[in-house]
Every structure is written in C-alpha cells, then in structure tokens.
C-alpha positions in Angstrom: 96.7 -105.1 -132.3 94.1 -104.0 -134.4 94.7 -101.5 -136.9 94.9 -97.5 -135.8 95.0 -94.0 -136.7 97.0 -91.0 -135.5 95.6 -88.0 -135.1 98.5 -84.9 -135.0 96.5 -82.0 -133.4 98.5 -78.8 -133.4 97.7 -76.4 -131.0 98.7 -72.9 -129.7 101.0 -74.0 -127.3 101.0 -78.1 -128.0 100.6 -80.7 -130.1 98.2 -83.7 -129.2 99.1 -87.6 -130.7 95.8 -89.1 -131.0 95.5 -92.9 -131.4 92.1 -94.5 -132.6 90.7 -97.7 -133.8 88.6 -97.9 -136.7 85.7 -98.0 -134.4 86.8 -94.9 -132.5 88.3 -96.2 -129.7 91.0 -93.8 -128.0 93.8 -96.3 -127.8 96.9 -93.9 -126.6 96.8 -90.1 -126.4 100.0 -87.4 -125.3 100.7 -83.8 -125.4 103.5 -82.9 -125.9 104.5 -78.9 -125.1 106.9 -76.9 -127.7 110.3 -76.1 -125.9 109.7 -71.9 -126.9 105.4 -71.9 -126.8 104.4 -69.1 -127.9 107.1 -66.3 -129.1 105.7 -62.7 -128.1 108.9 -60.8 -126.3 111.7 -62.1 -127.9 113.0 -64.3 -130.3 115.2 -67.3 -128.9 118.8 -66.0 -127.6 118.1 -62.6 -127.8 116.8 -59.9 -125.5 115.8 -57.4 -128.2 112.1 -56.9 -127.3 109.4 -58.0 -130.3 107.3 -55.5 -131.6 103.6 -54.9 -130.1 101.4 -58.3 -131.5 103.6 -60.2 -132.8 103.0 -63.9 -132.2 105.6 -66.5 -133.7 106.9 -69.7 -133.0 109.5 -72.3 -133.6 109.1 -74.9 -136.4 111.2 -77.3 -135.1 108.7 -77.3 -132.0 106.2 -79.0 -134.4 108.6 -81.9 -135.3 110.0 -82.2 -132.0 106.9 -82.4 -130.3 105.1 -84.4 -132.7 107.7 -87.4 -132.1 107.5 -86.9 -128.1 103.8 -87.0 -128.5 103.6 -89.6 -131.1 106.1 -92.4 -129.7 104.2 -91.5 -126.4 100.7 -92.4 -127.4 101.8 -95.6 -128.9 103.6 -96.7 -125.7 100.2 -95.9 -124.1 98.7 -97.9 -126.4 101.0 -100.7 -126.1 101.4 -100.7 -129.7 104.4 -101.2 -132.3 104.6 -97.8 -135.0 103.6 -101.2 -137.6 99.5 -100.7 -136.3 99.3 -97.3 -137.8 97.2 -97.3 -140.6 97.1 -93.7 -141.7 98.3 -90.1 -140.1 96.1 -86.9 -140.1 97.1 -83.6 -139.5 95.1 -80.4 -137.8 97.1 -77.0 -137.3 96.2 -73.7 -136.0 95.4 -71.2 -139.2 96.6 -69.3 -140.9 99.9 -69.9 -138.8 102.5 -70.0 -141.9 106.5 -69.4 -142.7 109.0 -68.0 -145.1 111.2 -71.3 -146.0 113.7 -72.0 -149.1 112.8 -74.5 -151.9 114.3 -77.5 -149.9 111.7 -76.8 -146.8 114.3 -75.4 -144.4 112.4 -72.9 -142.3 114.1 -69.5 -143.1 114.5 -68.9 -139.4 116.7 -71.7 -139.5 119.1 -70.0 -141.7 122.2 -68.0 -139.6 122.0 -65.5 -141.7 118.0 -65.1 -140.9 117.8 -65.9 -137.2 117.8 -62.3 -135.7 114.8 -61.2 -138.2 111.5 -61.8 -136.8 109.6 -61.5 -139.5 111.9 -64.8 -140.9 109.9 -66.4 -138.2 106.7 -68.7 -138.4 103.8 -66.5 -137.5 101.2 -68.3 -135.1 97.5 -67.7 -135.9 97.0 -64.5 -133.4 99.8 -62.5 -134.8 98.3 -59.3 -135.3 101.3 -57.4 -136.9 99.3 -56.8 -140.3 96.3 -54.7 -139.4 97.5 -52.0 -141.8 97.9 -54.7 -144.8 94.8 -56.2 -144.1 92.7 -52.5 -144.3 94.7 -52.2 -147.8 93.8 -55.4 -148.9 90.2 -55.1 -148.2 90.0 -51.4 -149.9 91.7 -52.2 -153.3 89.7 -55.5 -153.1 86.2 -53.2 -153.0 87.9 -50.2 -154.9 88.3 -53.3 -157.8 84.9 -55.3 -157.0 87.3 -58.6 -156.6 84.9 -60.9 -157.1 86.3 -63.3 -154.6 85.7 -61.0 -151.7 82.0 -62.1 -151.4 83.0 -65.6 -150.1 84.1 -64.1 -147.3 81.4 -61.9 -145.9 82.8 -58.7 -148.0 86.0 -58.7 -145.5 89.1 -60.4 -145.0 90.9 -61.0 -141.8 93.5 -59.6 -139.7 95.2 -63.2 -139.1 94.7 -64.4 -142.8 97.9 -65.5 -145.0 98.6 -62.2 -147.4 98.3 -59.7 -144.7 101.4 -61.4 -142.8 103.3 -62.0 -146.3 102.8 -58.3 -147.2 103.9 -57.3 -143.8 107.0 -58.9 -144.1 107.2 -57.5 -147.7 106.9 -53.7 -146.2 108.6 -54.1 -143.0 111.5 -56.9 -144.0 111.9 -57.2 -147.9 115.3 -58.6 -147.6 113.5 -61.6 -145.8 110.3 -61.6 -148.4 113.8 -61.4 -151.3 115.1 -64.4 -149.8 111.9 -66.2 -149.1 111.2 -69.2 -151.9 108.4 -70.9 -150.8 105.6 -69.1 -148.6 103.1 -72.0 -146.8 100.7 -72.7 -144.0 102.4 -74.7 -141.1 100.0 -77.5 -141.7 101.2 -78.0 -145.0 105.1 -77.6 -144.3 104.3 -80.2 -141.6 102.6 -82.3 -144.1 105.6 -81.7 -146.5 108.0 -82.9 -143.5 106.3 -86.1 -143.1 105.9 -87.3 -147.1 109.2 -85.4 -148.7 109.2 -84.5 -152.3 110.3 -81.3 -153.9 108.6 -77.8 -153.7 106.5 -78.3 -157.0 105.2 -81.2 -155.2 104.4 -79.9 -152.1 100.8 -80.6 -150.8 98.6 -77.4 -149.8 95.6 -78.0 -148.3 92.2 -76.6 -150.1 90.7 -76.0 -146.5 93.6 -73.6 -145.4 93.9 -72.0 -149.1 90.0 -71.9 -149.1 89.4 -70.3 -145.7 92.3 -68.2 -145.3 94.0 -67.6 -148.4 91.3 -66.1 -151.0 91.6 -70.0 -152.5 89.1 -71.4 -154.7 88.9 -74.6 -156.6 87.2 -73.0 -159.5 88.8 -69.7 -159.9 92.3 -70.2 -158.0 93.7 -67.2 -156.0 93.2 -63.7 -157.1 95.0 -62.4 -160.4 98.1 -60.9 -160.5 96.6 -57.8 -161.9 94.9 -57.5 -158.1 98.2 -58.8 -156.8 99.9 -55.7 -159.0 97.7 -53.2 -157.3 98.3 -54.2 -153.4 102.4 -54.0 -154.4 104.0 -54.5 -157.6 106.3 -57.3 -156.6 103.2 -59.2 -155.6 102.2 -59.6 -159.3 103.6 -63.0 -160.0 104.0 -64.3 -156.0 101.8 -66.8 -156.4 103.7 -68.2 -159.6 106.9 -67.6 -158.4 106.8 -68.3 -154.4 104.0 -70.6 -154.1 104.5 -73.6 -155.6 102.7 -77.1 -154.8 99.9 -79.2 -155.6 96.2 -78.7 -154.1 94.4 -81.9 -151.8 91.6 -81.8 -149.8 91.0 -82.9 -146.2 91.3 -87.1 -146.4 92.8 -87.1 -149.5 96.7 -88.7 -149.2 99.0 -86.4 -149.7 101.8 -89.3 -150.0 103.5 -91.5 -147.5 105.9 -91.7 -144.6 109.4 -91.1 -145.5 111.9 -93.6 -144.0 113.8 -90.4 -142.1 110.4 -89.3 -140.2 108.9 -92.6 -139.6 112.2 -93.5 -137.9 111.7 -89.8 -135.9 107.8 -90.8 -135.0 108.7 -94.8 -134.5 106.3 -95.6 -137.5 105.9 -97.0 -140.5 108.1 -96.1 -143.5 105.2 -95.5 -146.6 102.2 -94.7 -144.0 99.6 -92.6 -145.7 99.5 -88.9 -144.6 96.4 -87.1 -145.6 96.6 -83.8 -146.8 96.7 -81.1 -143.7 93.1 -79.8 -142.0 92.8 -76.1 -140.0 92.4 -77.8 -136.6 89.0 -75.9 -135.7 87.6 -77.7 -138.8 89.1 -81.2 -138.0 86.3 -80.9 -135.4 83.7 -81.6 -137.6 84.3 -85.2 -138.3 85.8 -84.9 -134.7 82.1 -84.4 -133.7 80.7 -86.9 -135.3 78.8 -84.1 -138.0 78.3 -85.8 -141.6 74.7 -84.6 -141.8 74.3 -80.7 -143.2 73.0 -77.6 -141.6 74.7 -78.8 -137.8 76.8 -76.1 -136.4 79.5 -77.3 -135.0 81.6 -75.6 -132.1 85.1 -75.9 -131.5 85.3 -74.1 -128.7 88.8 -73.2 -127.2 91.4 -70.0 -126.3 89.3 -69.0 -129.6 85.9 -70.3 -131.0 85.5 -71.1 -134.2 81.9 -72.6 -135.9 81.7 -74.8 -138.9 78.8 -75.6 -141.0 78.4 -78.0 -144.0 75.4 -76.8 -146.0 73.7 -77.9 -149.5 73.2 -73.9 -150.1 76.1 -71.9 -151.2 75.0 -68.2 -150.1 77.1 -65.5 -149.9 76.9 -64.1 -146.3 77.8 -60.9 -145.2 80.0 -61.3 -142.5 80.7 -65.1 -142.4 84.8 -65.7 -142.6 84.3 -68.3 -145.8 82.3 -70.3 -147.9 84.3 -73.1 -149.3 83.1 -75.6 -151.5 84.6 -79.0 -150.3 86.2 -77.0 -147.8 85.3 -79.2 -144.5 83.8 -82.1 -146.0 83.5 -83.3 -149.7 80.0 -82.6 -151.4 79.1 -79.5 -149.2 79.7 -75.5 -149.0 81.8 -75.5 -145.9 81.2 -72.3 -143.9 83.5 -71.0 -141.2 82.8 -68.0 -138.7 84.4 -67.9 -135.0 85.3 -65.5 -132.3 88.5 -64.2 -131.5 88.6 -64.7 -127.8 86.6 -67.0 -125.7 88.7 -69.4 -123.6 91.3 -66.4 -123.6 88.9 -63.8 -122.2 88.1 -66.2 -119.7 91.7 -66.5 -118.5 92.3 -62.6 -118.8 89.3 -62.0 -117.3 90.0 -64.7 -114.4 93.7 -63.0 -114.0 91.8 -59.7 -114.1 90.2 -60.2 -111.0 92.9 -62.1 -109.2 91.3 -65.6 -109.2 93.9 -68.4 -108.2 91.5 -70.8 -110.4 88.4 -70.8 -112.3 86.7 -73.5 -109.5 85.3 -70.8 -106.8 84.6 -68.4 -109.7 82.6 -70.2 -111.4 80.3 -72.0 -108.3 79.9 -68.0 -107.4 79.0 -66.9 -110.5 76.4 -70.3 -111.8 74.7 -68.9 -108.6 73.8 -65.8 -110.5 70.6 -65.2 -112.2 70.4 -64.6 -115.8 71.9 -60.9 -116.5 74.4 -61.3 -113.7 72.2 -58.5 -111.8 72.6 -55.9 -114.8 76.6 -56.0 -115.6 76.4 -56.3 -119.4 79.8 -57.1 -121.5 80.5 -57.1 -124.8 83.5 -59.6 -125.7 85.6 -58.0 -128.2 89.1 -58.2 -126.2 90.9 -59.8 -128.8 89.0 -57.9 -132.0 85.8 -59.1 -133.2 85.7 -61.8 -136.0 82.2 -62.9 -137.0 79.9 -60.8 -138.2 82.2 -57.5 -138.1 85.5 -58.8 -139.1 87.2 -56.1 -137.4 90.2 -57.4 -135.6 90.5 -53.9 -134.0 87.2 -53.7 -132.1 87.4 -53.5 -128.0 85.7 -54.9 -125.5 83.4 -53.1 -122.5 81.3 -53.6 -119.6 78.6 -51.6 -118.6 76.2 -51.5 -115.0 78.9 -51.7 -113.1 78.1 -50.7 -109.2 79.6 -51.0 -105.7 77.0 -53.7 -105.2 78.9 -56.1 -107.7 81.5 -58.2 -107.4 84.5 -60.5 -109.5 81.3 -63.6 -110.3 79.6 -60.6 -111.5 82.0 -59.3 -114.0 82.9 -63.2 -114.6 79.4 -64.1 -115.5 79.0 -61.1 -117.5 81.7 -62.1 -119.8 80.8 -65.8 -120.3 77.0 -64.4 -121.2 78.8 -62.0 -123.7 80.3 -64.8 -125.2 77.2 -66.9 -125.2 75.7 -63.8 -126.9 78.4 -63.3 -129.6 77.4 -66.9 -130.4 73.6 -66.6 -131.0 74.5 -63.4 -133.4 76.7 -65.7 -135.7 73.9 -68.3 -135.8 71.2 -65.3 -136.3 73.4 -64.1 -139.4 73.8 -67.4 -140.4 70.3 -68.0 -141.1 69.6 -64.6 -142.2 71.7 -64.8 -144.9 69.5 -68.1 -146.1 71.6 -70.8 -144.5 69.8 -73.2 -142.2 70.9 -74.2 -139.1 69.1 -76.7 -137.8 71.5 -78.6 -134.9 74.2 -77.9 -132.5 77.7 -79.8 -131.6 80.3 -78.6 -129.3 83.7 -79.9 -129.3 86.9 -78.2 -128.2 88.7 -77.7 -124.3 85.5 -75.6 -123.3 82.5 -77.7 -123.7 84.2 -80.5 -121.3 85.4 -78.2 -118.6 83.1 -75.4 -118.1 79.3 -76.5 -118.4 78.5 -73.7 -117.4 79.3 -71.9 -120.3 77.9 -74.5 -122.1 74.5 -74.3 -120.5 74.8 -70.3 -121.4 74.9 -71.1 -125.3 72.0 -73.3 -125.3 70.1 -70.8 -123.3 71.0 -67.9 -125.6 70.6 -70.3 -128.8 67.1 -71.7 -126.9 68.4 -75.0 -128.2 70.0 -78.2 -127.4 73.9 -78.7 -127.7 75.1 -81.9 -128.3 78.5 -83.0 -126.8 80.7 -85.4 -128.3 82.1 -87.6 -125.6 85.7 -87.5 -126.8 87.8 -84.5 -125.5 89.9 -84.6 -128.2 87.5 -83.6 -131.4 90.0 -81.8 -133.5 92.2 -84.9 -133.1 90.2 -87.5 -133.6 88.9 -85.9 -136.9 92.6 -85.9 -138.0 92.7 -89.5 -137.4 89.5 -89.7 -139.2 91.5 -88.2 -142.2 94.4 -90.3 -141.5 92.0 -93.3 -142.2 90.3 -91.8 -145.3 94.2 -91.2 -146.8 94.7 -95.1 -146.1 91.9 -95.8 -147.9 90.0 -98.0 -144.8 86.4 -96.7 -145.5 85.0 -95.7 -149.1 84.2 -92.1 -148.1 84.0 -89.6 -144.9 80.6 -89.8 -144.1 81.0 -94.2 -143.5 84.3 -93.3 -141.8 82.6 -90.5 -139.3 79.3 -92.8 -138.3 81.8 -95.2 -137.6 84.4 -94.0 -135.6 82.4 -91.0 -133.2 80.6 -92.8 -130.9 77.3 -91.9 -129.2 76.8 -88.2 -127.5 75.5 -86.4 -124.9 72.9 -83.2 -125.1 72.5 -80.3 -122.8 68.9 -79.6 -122.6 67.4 -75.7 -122.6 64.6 -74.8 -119.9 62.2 -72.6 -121.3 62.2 -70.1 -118.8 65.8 -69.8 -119.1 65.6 -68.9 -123.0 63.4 -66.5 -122.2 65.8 -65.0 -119.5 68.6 -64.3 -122.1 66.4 -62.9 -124.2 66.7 -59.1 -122.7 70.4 -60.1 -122.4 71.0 -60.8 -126.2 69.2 -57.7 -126.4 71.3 -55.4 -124.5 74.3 -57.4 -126.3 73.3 -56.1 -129.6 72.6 -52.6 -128.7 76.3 -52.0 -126.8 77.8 -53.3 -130.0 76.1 -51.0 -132.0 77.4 -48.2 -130.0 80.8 -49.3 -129.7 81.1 -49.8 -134.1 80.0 -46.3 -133.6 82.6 -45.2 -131.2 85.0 -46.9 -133.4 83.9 -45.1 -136.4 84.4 -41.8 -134.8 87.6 -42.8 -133.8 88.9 -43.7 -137.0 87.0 -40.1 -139.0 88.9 -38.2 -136.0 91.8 -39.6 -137.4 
C-alpha cells in the first residue's frame, strides 16, 4: 500500500474520514453521524427546553465519530492504520468549549451537565447578539485598531461573543472554565496529548474568528477591561497554548488515540484548519486572486491575495491565514444550502428533484419574484447577523419553482456583491472555484453564480474539498512535500468549468439590480426598527 493521508472533515452534523494518496487518489472515504447532531431543544436527558438559538453539541461526538469514520475508510481502502502518513483536521468555526486544564470538556463534569452554556457551542449558535453589538461599540468607541481586519465589524458567531455570553448569563461556568478553545484545536489536542501550555491553537481560527494576529496578538487587556472587568487578563489566564499554522505538525499520535482510530502511534497531526478554508487546497487553489467557494448549509469564500487591503465588510484578512506567503481573506453567507432546505420545506416539496426541473425551466427573474436571502442574518458585506429575509412580486400567477428560483438567484446575487466589494476595496479577483455539497448536487445553482458573476466556475472533481485539503495538511505535517503549493499541484487533480452564455449575463443583470435596491431598503427598515426602539 502506498503511503496515505487522512483527512478529518468536521461538519455540522458529521464528520467525514478522508483517505488520499500522495497523488490524490481517494483511497477510502466514511461519514460517520454524531449520536446527539445538532443540540437546539434540549440538552441530552433532559426535557428542560433550550433557550431561542442556541446551537451546541456533544464533544465526545467528534471522537466517537472520528474513530467510526476513520477505521471505516481504511477498511474501504483495504489498508492497515501503518499507511497513514500524516492526519489533517477541518472543523466548523468558531464552534468552541469551556474545558478544565486536563482537556475534559466541562460538559463532561456531573456537576456541569445541566448548564448549557457548559456545552460546546456549534458555529450557528446565535445566543450572543447582544455581546457582539457591545463588542463592536467599545471596539469603535476605542478605535481598536484590530477592528479594520475585519471589515469594521465583528461577527455574531465569533469566539468572544459566546465566551462573554456565558460570562453574563452563567459566570459560575465562565468561574470554573480553565481553558477556553476552538473544537478544532481541542480535537487536535485529543489526538497529540500534552498539557494546556502546550496545547496547539490554530492561527487560521484565532486569525479569522478570534481578533488573532501574528504580529500584534489578541487585543489588550485594557480593551478586554472595558467589555467586562474580569476579561482583563482572560487571555493570560484561560487561554493558554502555543500558535501553528495550517500544515504545520502540531505533534504526533498518542498511543491511547491511535489505538481508538486503528493508526499509528507517533503519526503527525497538523495543526487544525476552519473546514470552509480547508477547501482551498481542497480545490486545488495555490495561485492568488482565485475565489474559492465552499459552498454548503452555509457559504463561505476564501481568497489568497499578494495585497493586504483593509475591506469594509470582508469577515478577515489574515496574513498566512489560508496558505503561507499570502493575506488570506474570508467572507461567506449565512444561509445558502439551509435556505434551500427551509425554503423546499416551506413549500411542502418531498425533494428538491421536481423543484428544481420546474424551476431550471424558468427564465432569468423567475417571472418578477425577487428575494433577498437574509434568513439566517446577513454576513458579507453587512455583518449583521440580525438582518431578515423577503420576497417581493409575489402574484396569483406564481407558483412554489417560482419562489424556489427566486431564492437560489438571491443567493447567486448575494455572491456577486461579495466579489463586487472584494474588488472594490482593491483586491483582484481574477478566477473562480467551487467546492462544497452544493456545486456537485445542484448545477443549477451553480450555473446561476456564473451567470450573476458573468464568469466561469471551475469545479474540482472531488466531492470532498474541505477533506481532502485536510489530508493535504496531514501530508505537509509529515513532511512528504517541501511546501503547500508542490503538495496541492500534486494531489488535486484536473477540473471541470461551467461556461457563462453571454445573453445569460446580461439576463441577471436587472436581477442583481433589483437585489441591491431591496437590500437597501430592508438595512433601512432595520434601522428604523432599531431608532424605534
């Protein structure tokens, strides 16, 4: 057998085992489900209902799942845990936990188990809207310098808003909290052991979505002082560990988890990626100025660019962030493949198959309904996770392909206004990759982006980009190619394109149009919303 990498891609509700050959040959691949998915009612072996969006989920899912996924793949592959070169490691972010100094998940604790806010909390909680307005107000009030690397806003899902919600709503749990850490990283932590000074954090997940930066380090305590006065010292005093980029080894497989996994004792274990971001060298992008789309129950779009601007409404800048020698740039959308589904539900659709045939039969415009996709907040450019969504045009005359279409063209919409603020703010973009669920199971959508964009896509032909990039990482830690732009030409294979009719660019142009104006309207609405407050 020759040698391979695992790719660990942690999703929303599973985690994918990805195994490649240094060539990028998919050699075995499993999902594996976590027992309690997604926790948004109750907490496990209670009925006490959960607060409105909250989101949280069970760590020993990830380890659980992880070894049915991983012992899976390799009996796909017919291979012996002995082949596996190097691990990588993708995870939904910011997703992070409240654990002690050994690692043990607080939730884990007796004492902790009824307290939600002891529990991990997944990506989409949205528990810390208020946080995040404070933040992002004593931030301006104090011209924090860092706040320009992300567009002048912070995010509703980032990693301080959830820690200073648990500070205000459960300060007995923030009291008995020692360590606070992105899944990835506690993953990461899992798999190589070591104490909590030790620990490896990832400079993608710090970068992107915890006000991280190599040069300057996370904001002072004199900012942390401000927000709450037991803040001052948290990053001293409850985040401790060492910093490690994407493909850089964070250590090696200890004998406990590589007997859990059926691998190697002292495999290399690169340092932990955010999973929309493993799709870069997923995708095969080690050339600048391509956007590349991860496109899934969210979207989120990655750049590597020589030019470090500072971009209104972009979600970060992060130098080595995605890949080394580039300003990595991350924007996204809160709901796309979500929408879909609620949308599909919505209208009482079995499946998406008739749907979709009704609504591909549709010209451009979907015969005036107009939507504007906001149903889960709006991310890039606004940063307002508090946004809704609407449809307009609405008659007698239209039907559920109508309203269907209308909301994949939104989406397609929401897309060509990152790209249009991208190069606005100076940043080229110059070529288009889309990776993720969406791009191989609705091409319809897909043809909608390149006719909004007026560009070409290109399409991977792995389904699994996030997870291969992983095991692109994996094979960086183990030190098989000399740097990650060698490792991605050689292990992403050759792609496909969807090609833009001109007549069909100019069809959205009207619709992009219309796009823009209803969101002006709607920031508006929301404005007076918030003054009539």
């Amino acid at each position: 057998m020759s040698p391979l990498s695992l790719g660990l891609d942690f999703g929303t509700e599973s985690v994918r085992a990805l195994l490649v050959d240094l060539h990028g040959r998919e050699r075995g691949s499993a999902v594996a489900k976590y027992a309690h998915g997604q926790i948004i009612h109750t907490l496990p072996g209670s009925t006490k209902k959960l607060p409105p969006h909250y989101a949280l989920q069970h760590p020993l899912d990830w380890l659980d799942s992880a070894a049915k996924a991983t012992r899976a793949a390799l009996r796909q592959a017919g291979a012996q845990g002995d082949a596996v070169i190097g691990i990588g490691v993708d995870f939904t972010s910011c997703t992070m936990l409240p654990a002690l100094r050994d690692g043990t998940p607080l939730c884990c604790v007796p004492k902790w188990a009824r307290e939600p806010l002891a529990w991990p909390k997944l990506w989409k909680h949205h528990g810390a809207q208020a946080q995040t307005d404070r933040i992002n107000a004593i931030a301006r009030e104090r011209s924090e310098p860092w706040l320009a690397r992300y567009g002048g806003i912070i995010g509703l899902e980032w990693f301080f808003p959830k820690m200073l919600e648990t500070l205000e709503h459960a300060p007995r749990v923030f009291a008995a909290t020692d360590v606070w850490l992105e899944a990835g990283d506690w993953f990461v932590w899992q798999l190589v052991g070591g104490d909590a000074a030790s620990l490896p954090r990832s400079t993608c997940q710090a970068g992107y979505k915890a006000m991280w930066s190599r040069e300057h380090g996370f904001p002072s305590p004199a900012f942390f002082r401000a927000l709450h006065p037991q803040l001052e010292n948290v990053v001293a005093e409850k985040m401790p560990g060492r910093f490690l980029a994407p493909g850089e080894a964070a250590g090696t497989l200890t004998a406990a988890m590589a007997k859990t996994l059926g691998l190697r004792a002292g495999t290399p274990v690169s340092a932990a990626i955010i999973d929309a971001h493993s799709g870069v060298p997923g995708a095969g992008a080690a050339e600048p100025d391509t956007l590349v789309m991860v496109m899934g129950t969210s979207s989120c779009h990655m750049l590597n660019s020589t030019a470090a601007k500072l971009v209104p409404g972009v979600a970060g800048v992060v130098q080595d962030g995605i890949l080394p020698g580039f300003h990595g740039y991350e924007t996204g959308q809160a709901a796309v493949g979500d929408a879909f589904d609620w949308t599909r539900r919505l209208l009482g659709a079995r499946d998406f198959t008739t749907l979709t045939a009704r609504a591909a039969a549709l010209p451009h415009g979907a015969e005036g309904v107009r939507c504007v996709d906001w149903f889960n907040g709006c991310r890039t450019p606004l940063m307002n996770g508090a946004l809704t969504g609407a449809f307009t045009g609405l008659t007698l005359h239209h039907g559920p392909e109508h309203i269907f279409r209308a909301v994949l063209e939104a989406s397609a919409c929401g897309l060509r206004w990152i790209v249009d603020t991208l190069r606005e703010g100076g940043v080229p973009v110059r070529r288009f990759v889309a990776t993720g669920g969406l791009p191989q199971n609705n091409p319809l959508f897909l043809q909608l982006c390149a006719d909004a964009l007026g560009e070409p896509i290109v399409i991977p032909p792995s389904k699994q980009g996030p997870a291969l990039g992983a095991a692109i990482l994996g094979a960086l830690a183990a030190r098989a190619f000399p740097d990650a732009a060698t490792a991605i030409k050689k292990m992403v294979t050759r792609q496909g394109e969807i090609i833009v009719k001109p007549k069909n660019a100019r069809a959205f142009v009207p619709i992009y149009t219309d796009y823009r104006q209803l969101a002006d309207a709607l920031v508006a609405a929301d404005v007076r919303r918030r003054i009539g407050r």
